[in-house]
C-alpha positions as CSV (number, residue, x, y, z in Angstrom):
1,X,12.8,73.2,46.6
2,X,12.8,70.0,46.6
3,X,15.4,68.5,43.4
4,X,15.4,65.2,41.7
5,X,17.2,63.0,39.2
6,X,16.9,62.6,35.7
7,X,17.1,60.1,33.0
8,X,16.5,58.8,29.5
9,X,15.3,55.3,28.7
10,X,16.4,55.9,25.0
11,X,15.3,51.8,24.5
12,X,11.9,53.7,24.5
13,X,12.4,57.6,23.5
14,X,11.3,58.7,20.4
15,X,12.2,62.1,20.3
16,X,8.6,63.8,21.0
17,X,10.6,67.0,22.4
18,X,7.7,67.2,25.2
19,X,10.6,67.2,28.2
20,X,12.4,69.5,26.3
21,X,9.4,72.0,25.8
22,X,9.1,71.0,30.0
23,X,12.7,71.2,31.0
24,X,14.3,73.5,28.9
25,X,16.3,75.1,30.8
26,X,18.0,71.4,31.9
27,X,17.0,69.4,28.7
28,X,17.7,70.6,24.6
29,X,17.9,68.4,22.1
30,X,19.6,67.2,18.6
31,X,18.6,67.9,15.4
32,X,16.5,64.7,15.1
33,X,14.7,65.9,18.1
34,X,16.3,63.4,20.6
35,X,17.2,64.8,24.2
36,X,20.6,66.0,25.6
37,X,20.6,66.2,29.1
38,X,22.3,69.5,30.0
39,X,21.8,69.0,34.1
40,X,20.5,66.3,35.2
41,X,19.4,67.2,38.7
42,X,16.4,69.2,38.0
43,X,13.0,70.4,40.1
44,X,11.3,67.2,41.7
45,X,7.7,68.8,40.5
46,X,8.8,69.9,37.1
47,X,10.2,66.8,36.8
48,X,7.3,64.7,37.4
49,X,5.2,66.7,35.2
50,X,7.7,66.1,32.5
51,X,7.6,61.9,33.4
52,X,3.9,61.7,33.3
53,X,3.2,63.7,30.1
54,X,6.2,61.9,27.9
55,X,3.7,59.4,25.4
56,X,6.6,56.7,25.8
57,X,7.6,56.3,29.3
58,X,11.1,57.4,28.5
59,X,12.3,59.9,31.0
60,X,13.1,58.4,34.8
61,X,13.3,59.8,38.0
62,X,15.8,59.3,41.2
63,X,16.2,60.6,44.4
64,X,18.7,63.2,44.7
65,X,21.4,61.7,47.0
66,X,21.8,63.5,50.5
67,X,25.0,65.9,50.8
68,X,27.5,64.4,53.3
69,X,26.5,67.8,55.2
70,X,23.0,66.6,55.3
71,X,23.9,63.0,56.5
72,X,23.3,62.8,60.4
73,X,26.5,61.8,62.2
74,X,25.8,59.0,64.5
């Protein structure tokens, strides 16, 4: 499974609650409806789902970084 990064814009949330209905088990939120990010490394096609369905823009997506394991020596 393939992970990614993510984040909050919060110059451009507005507290919709669509990533937390989404992401719930890695995203809740306040009581004004806002998003806390619980764990931000979350499911690459979850997450992309939860990017292209937010009305604002406001959630952003990063490539999880390689483990040092994972890093090829030279």
């Amino acid at each position: 499974m393939s992970r990614t990064h993510i984040e909050i814009d919060w110059t451009s949330c507005t507290g919709h609650r669509l990533c937390v209905e989404q992401l719930p088990d890695h995203i809740t939120s306040d009581e004004w409806g806002y998003p806390l990010i619980v764990d931000t490394l979350v499911n690459t096609r979850a997450a992309r789902r939860a990017e292209a369905d937010c009305p604002v823009l406001a959630l952003r997506l990063t490539a999880s970084p390689r483990t040092p394991a994972a890093v090829p020596r030279p």
